[in-house]
PDB file of N, CA, C and O in Angstrom:
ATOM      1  N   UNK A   1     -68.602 170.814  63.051  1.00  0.00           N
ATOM      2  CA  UNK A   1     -67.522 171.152  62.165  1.00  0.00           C
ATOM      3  C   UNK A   1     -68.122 171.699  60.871  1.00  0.00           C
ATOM      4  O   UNK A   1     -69.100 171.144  60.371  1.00  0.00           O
ATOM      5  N   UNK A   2     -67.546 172.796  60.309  1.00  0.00           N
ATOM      6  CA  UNK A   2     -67.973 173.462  59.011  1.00  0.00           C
ATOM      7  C   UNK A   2     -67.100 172.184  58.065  1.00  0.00           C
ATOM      8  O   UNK A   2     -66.258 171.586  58.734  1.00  0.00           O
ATOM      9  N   UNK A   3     -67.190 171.893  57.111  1.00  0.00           N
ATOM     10  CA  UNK A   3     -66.491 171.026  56.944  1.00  0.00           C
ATOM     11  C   UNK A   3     -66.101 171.275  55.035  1.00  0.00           C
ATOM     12  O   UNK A   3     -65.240 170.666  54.401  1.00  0.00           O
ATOM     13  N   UNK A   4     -67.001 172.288  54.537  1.00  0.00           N
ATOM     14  CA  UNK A   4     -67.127 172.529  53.379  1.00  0.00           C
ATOM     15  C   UNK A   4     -66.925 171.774  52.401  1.00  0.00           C
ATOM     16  O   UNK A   4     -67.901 171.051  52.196  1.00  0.00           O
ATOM     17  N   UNK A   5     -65.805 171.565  51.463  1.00  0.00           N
ATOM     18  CA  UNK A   5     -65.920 170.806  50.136  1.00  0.00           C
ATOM     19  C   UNK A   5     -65.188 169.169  51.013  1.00  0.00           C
ATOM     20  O   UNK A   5     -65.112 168.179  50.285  1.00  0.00           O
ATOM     21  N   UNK A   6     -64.672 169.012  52.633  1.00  0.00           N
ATOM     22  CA  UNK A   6     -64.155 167.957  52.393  1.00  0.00           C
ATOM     23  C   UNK A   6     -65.296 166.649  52.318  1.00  0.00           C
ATOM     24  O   UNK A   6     -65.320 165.776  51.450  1.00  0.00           O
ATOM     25  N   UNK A   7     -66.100 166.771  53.334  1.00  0.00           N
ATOM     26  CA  UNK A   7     -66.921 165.972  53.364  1.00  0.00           C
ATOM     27  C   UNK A   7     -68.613 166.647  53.160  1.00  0.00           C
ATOM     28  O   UNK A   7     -69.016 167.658  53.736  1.00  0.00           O
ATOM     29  N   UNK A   8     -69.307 165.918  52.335  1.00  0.00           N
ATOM     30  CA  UNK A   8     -70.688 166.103  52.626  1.00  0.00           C
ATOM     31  C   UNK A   8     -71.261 164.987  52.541  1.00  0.00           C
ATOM     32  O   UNK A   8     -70.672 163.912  52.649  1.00  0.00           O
ATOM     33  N   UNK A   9     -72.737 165.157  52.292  1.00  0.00           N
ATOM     34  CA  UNK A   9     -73.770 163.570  52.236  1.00  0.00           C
ATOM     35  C   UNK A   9     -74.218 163.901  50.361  1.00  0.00           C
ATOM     36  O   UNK A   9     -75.167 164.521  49.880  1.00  0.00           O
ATOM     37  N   UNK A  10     -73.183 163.249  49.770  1.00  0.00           N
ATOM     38  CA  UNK A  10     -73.238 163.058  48.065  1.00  0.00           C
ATOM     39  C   UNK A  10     -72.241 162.597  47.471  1.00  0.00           C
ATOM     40  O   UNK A  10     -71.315 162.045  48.065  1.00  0.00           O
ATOM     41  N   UNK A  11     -72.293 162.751  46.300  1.00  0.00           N
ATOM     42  CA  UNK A  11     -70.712 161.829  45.790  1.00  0.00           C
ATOM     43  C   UNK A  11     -69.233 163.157  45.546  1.00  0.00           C
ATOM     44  O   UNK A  11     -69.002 164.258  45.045  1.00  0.00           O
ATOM     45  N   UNK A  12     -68.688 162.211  46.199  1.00  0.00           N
ATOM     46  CA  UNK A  12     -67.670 163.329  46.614  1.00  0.00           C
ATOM     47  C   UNK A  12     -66.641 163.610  45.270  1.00  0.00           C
ATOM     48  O   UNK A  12     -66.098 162.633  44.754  1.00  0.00           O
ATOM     49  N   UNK A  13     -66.468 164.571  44.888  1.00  0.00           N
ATOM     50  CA  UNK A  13     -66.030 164.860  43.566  1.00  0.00           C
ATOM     51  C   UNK A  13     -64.383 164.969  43.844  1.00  0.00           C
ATOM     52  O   UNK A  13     -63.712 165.704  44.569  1.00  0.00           O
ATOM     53  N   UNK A  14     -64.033 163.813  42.860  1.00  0.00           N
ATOM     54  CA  UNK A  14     -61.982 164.004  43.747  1.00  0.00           C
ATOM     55  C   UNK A  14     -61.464 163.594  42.383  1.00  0.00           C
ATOM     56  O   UNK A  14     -60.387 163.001  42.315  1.00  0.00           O
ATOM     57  N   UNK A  15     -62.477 163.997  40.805  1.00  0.00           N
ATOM     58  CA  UNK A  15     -61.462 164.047  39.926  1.00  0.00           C
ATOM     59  C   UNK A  15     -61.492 165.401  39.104  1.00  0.00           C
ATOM     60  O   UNK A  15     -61.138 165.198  37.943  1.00  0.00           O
ATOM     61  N   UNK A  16     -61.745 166.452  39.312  1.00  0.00           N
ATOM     62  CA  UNK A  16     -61.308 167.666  38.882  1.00  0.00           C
ATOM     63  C   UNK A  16     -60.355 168.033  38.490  1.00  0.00           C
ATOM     64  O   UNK A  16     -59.476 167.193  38.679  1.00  0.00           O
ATOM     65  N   UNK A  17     -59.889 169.195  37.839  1.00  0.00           N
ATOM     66  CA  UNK A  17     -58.908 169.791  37.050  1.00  0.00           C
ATOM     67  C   UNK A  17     -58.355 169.626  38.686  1.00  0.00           C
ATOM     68  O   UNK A  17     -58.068 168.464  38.975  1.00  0.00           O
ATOM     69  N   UNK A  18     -58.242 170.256  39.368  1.00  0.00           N
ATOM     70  CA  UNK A  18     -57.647 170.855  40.622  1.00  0.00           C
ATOM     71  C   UNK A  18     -57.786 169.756  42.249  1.00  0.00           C
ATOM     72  O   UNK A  18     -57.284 169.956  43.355  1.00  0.00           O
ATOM     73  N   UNK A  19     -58.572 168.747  41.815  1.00  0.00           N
ATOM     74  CA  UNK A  19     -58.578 167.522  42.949  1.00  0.00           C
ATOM     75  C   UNK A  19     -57.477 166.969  43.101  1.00  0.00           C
ATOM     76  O   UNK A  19     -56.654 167.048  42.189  1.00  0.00           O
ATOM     77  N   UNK A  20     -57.222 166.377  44.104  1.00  0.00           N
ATOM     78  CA  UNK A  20     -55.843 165.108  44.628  1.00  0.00           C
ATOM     79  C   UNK A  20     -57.028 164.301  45.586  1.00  0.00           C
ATOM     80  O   UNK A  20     -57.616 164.762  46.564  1.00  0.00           O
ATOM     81  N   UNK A  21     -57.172 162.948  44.972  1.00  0.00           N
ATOM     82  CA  UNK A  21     -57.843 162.022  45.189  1.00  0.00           C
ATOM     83  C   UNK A  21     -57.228 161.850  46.888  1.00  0.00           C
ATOM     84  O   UNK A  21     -57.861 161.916  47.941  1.00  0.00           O
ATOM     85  N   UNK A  22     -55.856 161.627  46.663  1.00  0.00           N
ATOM     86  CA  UNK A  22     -55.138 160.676  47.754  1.00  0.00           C
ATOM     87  C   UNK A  22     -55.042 161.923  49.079  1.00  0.00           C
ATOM     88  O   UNK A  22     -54.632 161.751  50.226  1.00  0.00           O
ATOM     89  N   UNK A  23     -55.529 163.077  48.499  1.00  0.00           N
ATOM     90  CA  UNK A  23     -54.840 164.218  49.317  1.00  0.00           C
ATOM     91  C   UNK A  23     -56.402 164.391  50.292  1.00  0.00           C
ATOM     92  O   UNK A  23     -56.346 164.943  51.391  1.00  0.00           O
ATOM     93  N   UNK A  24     -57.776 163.841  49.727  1.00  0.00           N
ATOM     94  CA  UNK A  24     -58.918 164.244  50.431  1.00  0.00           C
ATOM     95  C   UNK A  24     -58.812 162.698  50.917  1.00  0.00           C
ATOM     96  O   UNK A  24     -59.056 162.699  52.123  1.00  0.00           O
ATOM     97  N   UNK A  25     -58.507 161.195  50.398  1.00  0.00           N
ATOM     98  CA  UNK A  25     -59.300 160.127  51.375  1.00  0.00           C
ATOM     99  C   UNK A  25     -58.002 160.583  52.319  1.00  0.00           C
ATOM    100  O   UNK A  25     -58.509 160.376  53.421  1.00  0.00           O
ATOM    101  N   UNK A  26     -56.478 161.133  52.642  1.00  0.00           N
ATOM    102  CA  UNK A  26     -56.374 161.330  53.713  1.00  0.00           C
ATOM    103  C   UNK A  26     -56.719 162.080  55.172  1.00  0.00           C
ATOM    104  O   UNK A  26     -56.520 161.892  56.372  1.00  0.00           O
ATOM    105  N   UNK A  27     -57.433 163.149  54.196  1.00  0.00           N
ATOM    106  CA  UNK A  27     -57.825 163.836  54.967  1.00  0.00           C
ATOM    107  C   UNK A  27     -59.179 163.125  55.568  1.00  0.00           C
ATOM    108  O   UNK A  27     -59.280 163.270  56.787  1.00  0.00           O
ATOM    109  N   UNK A  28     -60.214 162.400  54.956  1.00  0.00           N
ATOM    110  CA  UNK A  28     -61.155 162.021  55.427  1.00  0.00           C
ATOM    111  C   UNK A  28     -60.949 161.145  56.428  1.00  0.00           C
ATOM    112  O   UNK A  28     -61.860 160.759  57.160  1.00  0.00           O
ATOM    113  N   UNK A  29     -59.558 160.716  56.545  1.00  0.00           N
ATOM    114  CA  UNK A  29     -59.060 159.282  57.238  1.00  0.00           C
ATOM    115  C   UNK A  29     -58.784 160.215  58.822  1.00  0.00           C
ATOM    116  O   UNK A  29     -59.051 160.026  60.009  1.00  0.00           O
ATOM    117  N   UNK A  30     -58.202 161.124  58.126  1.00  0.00           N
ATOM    118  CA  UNK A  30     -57.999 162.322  59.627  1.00  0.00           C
ATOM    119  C   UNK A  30     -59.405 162.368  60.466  1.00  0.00           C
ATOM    120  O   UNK A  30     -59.765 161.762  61.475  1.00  0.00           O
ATOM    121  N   UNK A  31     -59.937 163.166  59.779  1.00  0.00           N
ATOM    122  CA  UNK A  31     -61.210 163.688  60.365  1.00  0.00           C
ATOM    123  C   UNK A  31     -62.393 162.538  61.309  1.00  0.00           C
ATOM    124  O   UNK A  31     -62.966 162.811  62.363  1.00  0.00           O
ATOM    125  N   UNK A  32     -62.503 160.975  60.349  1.00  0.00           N
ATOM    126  CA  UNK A  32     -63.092 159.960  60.834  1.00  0.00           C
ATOM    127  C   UNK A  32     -62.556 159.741  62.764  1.00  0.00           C
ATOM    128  O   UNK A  32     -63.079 159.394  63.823  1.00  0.00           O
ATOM    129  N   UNK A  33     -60.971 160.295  62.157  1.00  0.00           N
ATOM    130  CA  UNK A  33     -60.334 160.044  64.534  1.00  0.00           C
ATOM    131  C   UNK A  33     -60.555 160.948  65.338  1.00  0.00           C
ATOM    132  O   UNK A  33     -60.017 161.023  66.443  1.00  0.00           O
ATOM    133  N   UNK A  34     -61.736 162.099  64.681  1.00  0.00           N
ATOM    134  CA  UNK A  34     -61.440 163.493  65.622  1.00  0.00           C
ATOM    135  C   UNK A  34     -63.248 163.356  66.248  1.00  0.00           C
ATOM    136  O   UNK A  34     -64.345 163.318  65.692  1.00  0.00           O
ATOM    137  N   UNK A  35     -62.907 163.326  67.256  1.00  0.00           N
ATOM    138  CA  UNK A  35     -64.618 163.523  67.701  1.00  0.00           C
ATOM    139  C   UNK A  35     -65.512 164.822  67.550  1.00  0.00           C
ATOM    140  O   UNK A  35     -65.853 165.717  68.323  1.00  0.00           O
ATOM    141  N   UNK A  36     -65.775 164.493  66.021  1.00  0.00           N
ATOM    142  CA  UNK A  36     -67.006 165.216  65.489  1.00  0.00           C
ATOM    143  C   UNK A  36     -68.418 165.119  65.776  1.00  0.00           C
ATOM    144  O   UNK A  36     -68.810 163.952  65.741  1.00  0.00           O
ATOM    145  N   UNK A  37     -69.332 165.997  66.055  1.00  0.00           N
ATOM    146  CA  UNK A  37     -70.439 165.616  66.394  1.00  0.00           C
ATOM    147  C   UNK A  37     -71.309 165.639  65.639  1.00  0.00           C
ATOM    148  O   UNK A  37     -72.148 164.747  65.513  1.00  0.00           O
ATOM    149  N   UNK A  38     -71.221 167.235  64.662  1.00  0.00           N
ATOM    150  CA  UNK A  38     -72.155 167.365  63.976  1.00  0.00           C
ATOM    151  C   UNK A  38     -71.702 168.028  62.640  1.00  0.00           C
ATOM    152  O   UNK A  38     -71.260 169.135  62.947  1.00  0.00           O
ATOM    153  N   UNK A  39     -71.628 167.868  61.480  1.00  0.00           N
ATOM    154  CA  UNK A  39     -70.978 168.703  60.273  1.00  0.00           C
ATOM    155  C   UNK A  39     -71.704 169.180  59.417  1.00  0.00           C
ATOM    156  O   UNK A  39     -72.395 168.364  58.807  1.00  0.00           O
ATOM    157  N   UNK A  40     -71.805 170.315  59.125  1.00  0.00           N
ATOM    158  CA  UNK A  40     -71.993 171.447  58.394  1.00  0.00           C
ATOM    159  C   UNK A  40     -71.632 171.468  57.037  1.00  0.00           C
ATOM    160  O   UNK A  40     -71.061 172.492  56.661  1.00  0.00           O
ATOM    161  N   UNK A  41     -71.861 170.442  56.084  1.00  0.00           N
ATOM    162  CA  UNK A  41     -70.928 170.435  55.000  1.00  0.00           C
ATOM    163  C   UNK A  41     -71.351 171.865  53.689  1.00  0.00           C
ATOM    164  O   UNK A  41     -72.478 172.356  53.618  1.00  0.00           O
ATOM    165  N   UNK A  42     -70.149 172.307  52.769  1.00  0.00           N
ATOM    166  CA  UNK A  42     -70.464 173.118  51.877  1.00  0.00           C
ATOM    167  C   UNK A  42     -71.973 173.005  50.740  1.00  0.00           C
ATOM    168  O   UNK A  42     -72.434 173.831  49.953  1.00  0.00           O
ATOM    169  N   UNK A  43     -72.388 171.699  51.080  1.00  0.00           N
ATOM    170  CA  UNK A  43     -73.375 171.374  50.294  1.00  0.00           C
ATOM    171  C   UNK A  43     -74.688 170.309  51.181  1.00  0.00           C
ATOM    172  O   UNK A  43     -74.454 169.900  52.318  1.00  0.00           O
ATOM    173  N   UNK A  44     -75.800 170.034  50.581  1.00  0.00           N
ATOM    174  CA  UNK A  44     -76.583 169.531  51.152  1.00  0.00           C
ATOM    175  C   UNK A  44     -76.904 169.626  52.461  1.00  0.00           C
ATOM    176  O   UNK A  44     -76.499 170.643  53.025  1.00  0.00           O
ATOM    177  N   UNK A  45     -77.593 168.753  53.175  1.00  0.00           N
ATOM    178  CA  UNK A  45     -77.990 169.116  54.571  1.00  0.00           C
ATOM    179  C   UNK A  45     -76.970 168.956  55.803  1.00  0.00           C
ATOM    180  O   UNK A  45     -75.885 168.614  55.333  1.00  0.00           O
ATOM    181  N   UNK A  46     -76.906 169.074  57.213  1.00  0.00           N
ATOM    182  CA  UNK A  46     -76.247 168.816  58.001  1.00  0.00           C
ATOM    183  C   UNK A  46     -76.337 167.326  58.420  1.00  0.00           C
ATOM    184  O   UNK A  46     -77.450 166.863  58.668  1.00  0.00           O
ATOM    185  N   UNK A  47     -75.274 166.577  58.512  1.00  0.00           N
ATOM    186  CA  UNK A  47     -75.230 165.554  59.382  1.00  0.00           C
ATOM    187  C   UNK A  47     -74.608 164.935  60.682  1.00  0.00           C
ATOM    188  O   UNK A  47     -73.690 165.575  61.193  1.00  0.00           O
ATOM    189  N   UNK A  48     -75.010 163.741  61.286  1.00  0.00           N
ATOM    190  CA  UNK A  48     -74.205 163.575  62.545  1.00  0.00           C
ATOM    191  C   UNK A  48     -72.917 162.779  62.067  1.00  0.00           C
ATOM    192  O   UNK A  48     -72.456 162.537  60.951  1.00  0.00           O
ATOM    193  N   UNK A  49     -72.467 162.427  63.539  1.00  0.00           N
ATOM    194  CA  UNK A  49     -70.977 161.687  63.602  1.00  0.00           C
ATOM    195  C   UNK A  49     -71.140 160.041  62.865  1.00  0.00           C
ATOM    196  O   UNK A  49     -70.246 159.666  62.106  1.00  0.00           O
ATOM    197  N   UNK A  50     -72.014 159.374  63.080  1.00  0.00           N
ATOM    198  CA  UNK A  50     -72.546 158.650  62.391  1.00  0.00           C
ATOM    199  C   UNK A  50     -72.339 158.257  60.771  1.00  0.00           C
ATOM    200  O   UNK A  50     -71.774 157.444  60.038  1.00  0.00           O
ATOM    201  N   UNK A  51     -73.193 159.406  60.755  1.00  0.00           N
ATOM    202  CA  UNK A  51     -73.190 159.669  59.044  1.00  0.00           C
ATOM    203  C   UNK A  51     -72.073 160.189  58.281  1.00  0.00           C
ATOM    204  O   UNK A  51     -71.986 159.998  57.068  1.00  0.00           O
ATOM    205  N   UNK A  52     -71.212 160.843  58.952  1.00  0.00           N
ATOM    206  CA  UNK A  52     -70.323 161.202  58.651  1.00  0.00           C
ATOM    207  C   UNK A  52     -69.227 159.419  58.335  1.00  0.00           C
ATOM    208  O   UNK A  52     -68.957 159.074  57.184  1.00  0.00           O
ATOM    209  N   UNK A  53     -68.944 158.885  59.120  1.00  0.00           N
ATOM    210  CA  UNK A  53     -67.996 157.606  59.433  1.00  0.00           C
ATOM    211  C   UNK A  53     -68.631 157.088  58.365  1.00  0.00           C
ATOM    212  O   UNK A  53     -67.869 157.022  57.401  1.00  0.00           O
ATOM    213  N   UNK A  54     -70.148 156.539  58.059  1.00  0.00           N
ATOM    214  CA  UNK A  54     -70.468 156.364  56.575  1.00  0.00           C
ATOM    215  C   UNK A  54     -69.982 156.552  55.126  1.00  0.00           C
ATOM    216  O   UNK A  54     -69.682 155.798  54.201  1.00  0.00           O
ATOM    217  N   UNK A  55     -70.024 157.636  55.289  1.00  0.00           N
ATOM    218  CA  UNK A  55     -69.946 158.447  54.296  1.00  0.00           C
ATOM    219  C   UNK A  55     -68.462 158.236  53.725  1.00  0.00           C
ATOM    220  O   UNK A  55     -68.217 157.890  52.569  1.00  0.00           O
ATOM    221  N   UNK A  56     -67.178 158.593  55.068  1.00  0.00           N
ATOM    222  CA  UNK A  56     -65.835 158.255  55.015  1.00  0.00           C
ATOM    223  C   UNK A  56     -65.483 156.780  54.116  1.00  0.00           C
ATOM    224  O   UNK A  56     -64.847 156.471  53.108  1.00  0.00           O
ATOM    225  N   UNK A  57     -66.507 155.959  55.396  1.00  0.00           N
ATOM    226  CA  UNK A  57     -65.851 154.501  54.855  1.00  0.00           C
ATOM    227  C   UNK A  57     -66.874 154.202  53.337  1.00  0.00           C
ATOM    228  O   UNK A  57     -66.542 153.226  52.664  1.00  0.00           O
ATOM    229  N   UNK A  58     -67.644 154.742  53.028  1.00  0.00           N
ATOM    230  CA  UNK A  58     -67.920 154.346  51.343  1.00  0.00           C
ATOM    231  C   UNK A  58     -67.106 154.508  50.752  1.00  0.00           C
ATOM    232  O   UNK A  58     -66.470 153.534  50.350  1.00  0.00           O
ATOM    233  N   UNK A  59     -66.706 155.880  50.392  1.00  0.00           N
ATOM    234  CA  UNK A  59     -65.601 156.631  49.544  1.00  0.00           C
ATOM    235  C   UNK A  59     -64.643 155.930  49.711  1.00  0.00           C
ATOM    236  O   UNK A  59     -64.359 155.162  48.792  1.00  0.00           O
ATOM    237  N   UNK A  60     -63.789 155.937  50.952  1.00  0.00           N
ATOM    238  CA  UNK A  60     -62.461 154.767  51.086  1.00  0.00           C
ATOM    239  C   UNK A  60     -62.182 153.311  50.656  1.00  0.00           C
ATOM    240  O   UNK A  60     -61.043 152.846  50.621  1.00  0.00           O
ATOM    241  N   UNK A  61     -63.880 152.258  50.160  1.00  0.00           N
ATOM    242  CA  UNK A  61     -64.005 151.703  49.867  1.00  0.00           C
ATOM    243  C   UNK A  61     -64.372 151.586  48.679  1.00  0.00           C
ATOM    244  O   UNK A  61     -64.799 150.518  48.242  1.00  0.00           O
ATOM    245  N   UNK A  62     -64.207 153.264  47.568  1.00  0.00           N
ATOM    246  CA  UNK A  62     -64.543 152.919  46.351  1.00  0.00           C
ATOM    247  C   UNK A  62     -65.800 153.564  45.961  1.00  0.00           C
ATOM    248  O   UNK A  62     -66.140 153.771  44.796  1.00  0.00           O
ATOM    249  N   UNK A  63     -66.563 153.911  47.156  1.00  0.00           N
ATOM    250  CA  UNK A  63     -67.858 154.460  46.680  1.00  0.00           C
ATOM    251  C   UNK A  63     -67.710 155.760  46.838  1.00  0.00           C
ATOM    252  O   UNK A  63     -66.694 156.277  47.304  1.00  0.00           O
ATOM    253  N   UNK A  64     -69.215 156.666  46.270  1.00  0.00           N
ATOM    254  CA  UNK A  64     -69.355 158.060  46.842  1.00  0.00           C
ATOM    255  C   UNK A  64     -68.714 159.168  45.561  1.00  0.00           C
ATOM    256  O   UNK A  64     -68.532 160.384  45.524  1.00  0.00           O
ATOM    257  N   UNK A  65     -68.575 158.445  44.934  1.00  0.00           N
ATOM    258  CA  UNK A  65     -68.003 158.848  43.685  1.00  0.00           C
ATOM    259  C   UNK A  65     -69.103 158.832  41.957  1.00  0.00           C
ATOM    260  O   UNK A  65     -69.657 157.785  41.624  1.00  0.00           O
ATOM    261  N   UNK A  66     -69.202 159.838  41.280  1.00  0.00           N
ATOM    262  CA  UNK A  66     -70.112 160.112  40.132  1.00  0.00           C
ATOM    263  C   UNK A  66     -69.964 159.714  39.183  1.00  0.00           C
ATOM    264  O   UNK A  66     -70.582 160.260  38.269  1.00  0.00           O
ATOM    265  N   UNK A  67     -69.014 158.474  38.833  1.00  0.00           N
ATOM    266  CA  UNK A  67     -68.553 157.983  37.833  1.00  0.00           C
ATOM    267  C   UNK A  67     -68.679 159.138  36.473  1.00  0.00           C
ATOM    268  O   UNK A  67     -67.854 160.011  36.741  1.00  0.00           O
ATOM    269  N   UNK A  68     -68.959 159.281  35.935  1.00  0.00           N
ATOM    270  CA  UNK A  68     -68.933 159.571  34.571  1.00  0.00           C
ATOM    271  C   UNK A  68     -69.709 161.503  35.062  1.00  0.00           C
ATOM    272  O   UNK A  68     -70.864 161.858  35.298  1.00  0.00           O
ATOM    273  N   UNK A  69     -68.550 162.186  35.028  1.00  0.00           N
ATOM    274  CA  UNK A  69     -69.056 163.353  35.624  1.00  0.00           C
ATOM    275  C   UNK A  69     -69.767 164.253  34.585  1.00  0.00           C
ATOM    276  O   UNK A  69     -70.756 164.907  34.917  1.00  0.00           O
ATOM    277  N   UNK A  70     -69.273 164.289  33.336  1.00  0.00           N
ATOM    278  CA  UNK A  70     -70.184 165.184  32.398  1.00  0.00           C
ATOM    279  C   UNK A  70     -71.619 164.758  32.516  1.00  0.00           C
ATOM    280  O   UNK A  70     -72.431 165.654  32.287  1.00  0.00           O
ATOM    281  N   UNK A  71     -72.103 163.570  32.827  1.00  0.00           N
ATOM    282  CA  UNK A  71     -73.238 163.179  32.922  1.00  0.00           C
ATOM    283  C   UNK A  71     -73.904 163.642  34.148  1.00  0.00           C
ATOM    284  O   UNK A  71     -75.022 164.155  34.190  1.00  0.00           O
ATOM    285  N   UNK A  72     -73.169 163.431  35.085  1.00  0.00           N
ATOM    286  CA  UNK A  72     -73.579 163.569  36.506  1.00  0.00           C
ATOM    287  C   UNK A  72     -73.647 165.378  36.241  1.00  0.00           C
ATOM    288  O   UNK A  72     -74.657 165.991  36.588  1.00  0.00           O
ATOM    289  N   UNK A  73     -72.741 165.929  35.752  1.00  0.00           N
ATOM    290  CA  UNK A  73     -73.081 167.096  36.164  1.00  0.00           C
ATOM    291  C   UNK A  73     -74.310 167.793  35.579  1.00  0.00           C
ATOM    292  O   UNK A  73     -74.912 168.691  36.169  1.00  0.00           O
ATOM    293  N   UNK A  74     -74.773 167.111  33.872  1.00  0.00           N
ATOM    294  CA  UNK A  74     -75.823 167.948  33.447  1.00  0.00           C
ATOM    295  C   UNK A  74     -77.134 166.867  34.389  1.00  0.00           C
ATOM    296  O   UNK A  74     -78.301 167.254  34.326  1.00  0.00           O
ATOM    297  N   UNK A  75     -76.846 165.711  35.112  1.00  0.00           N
ATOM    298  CA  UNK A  75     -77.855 165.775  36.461  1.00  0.00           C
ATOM    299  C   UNK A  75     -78.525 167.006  37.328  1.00  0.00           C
ATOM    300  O   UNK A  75     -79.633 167.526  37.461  1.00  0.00           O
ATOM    301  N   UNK A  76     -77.274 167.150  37.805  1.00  0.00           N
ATOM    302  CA  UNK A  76     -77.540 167.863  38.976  1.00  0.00           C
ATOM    303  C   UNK A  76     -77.965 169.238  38.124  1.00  0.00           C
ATOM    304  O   UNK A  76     -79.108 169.670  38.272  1.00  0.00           O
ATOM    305  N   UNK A  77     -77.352 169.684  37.539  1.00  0.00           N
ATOM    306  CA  UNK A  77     -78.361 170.666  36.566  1.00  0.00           C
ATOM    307  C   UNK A  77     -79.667 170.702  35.841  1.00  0.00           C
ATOM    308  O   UNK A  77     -80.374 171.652  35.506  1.00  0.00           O
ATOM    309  N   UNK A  78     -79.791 169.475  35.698  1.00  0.00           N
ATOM    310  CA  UNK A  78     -81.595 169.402  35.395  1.00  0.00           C
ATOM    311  C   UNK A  78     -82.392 169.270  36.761  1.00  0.00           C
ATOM    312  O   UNK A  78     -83.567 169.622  36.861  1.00  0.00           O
ATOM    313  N   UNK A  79     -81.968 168.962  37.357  1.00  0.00           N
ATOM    314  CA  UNK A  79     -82.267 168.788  38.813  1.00  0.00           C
ATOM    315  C   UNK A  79     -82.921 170.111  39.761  1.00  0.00           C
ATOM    316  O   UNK A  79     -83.501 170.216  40.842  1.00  0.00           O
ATOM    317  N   UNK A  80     -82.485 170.980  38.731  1.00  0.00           N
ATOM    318  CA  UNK A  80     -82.301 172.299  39.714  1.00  0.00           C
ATOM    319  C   UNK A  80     -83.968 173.189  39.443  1.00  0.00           C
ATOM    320  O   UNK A  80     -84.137 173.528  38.271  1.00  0.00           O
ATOM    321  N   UNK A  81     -84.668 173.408  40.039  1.00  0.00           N
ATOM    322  CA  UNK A  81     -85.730 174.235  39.703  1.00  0.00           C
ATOM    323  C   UNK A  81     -85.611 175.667  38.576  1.00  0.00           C
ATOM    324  O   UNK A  81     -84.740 176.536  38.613  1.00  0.00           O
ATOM    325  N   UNK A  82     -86.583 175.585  37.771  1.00  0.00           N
ATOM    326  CA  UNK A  82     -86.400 176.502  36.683  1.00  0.00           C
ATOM    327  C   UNK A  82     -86.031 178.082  37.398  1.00  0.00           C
ATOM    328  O   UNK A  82     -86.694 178.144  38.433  1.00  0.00           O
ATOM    329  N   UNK A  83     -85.397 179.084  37.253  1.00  0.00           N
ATOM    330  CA  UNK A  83     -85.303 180.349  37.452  1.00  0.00           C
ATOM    331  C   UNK A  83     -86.365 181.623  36.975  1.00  0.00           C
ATOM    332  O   UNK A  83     -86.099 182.789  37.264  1.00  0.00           O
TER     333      UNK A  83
END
Protein backbone atom coordinates (compact mmCIF):
# COMPACT_ATOMS: atom_id res chain seq x y z
CA UNK A 1 0.00 0.00 0.00
CA UNK A 2 1.30 3.60 -0.93
CA UNK A 3 0.00 4.90 2.08
CA UNK A 4 1.48 8.53 2.06
CA UNK A 5 0.76 11.10 4.86
CA UNK A 6 -1.70 8.41 6.59
CA UNK A 7 0.59 6.19 8.12
CA UNK A 8 4.42 6.07 8.37
CA UNK A 9 7.24 4.82 10.93
CA UNK A 10 7.48 8.52 12.98
CA UNK A 11 5.34 10.68 14.92
CA UNK A 12 2.37 11.16 13.15
CA UNK A 13 1.53 14.84 12.85
CA UNK A 14 -2.54 15.26 13.48
CA UNK A 15 -2.30 18.84 14.88
CA UNK A 16 -1.86 21.14 11.93
CA UNK A 17 -3.62 24.11 10.61
CA UNK A 18 -5.44 21.55 8.24
CA UNK A 19 -5.34 18.02 10.45
CA UNK A 20 -8.59 16.22 11.98
CA UNK A 21 -7.07 14.14 14.67
CA UNK A 22 -10.35 11.93 14.88
CA UNK A 23 -10.58 11.88 11.00
CA UNK A 24 -6.82 9.98 10.65
CA UNK A 25 -7.06 7.53 14.10
CA UNK A 26 -10.25 6.51 12.04
CA UNK A 27 -8.81 5.97 9.27
CA UNK A 28 -5.85 4.15 10.86
CA UNK A 29 -8.53 1.98 12.65
CA UNK A 30 -9.72 1.17 8.91
CA UNK A 31 -6.59 0.29 7.44
CA UNK A 32 -5.24 -1.92 10.75
CA UNK A 33 -8.64 -4.62 9.20
CA UNK A 34 -7.41 -4.58 5.62
CA UNK A 35 -4.72 -7.16 4.88
CA UNK A 36 -1.78 -5.06 4.21
CA UNK A 37 1.43 -6.50 3.58
CA UNK A 38 3.76 -4.05 2.92
CA UNK A 39 3.48 0.05 3.06
CA UNK A 40 5.13 2.53 1.27
CA UNK A 41 4.65 5.46 3.47
CA UNK A 42 5.09 9.37 2.16
CA UNK A 43 8.06 9.52 4.45
CA UNK A 44 10.82 7.36 5.90
CA UNK A 45 11.48 3.80 5.01
CA UNK A 46 9.08 0.98 3.95
CA UNK A 47 7.47 -1.24 6.41
CA UNK A 48 5.64 -4.60 7.02
CA UNK A 49 2.09 -5.53 8.29
CA UNK A 50 3.54 -5.89 11.59
CA UNK A 51 4.93 -2.64 11.94
CA UNK A 52 2.37 -1.09 10.60
CA UNK A 53 -0.43 -2.60 13.57
CA UNK A 54 2.41 -1.01 15.87
CA UNK A 55 2.57 1.92 14.80
CA UNK A 56 -1.60 2.11 14.60
CA UNK A 57 -1.95 0.88 18.14
CA UNK A 58 0.74 3.54 19.66
CA UNK A 59 -0.93 6.52 18.18
CA UNK A 60 -4.49 5.13 19.24
CA UNK A 61 -3.07 4.77 22.58
CA UNK A 62 -1.72 8.28 22.80
CA UNK A 63 1.61 7.81 21.33
CA UNK A 64 3.41 8.65 17.97
CA UNK A 65 2.80 12.09 18.41
CA UNK A 66 5.68 15.30 18.65
CA UNK A 67 4.39 16.94 21.45
CA UNK A 68 5.56 20.39 21.23
CA UNK A 69 5.88 20.79 17.34
CA UNK A 70 7.80 24.13 16.90
CA UNK A 71 10.46 22.25 18.62
CA UNK A 72 10.13 19.08 16.91
CA UNK A 73 10.09 20.79 13.77
CA UNK A 74 13.38 22.95 14.08
CA UNK A 75 14.54 18.98 14.99
CA UNK A 76 13.96 17.54 12.09
CA UNK A 77 15.53 20.56 10.44
CA UNK A 78 18.78 20.44 12.13
CA UNK A 79 18.70 16.98 11.41
CA UNK A 80 18.93 17.44 7.82
CA UNK A 81 22.48 17.41 6.12
CA UNK A 82 23.96 20.82 5.18
CA UNK A 83 23.15 21.77 1.31
Amino acid sequence: MFSGDVVYDGELLDDLYHSNPEHLADSLRRLRELPIQTVHAGHYISFNRDQMITIIDEYLAGGRRPGDLDAWIKGEIEKRPND
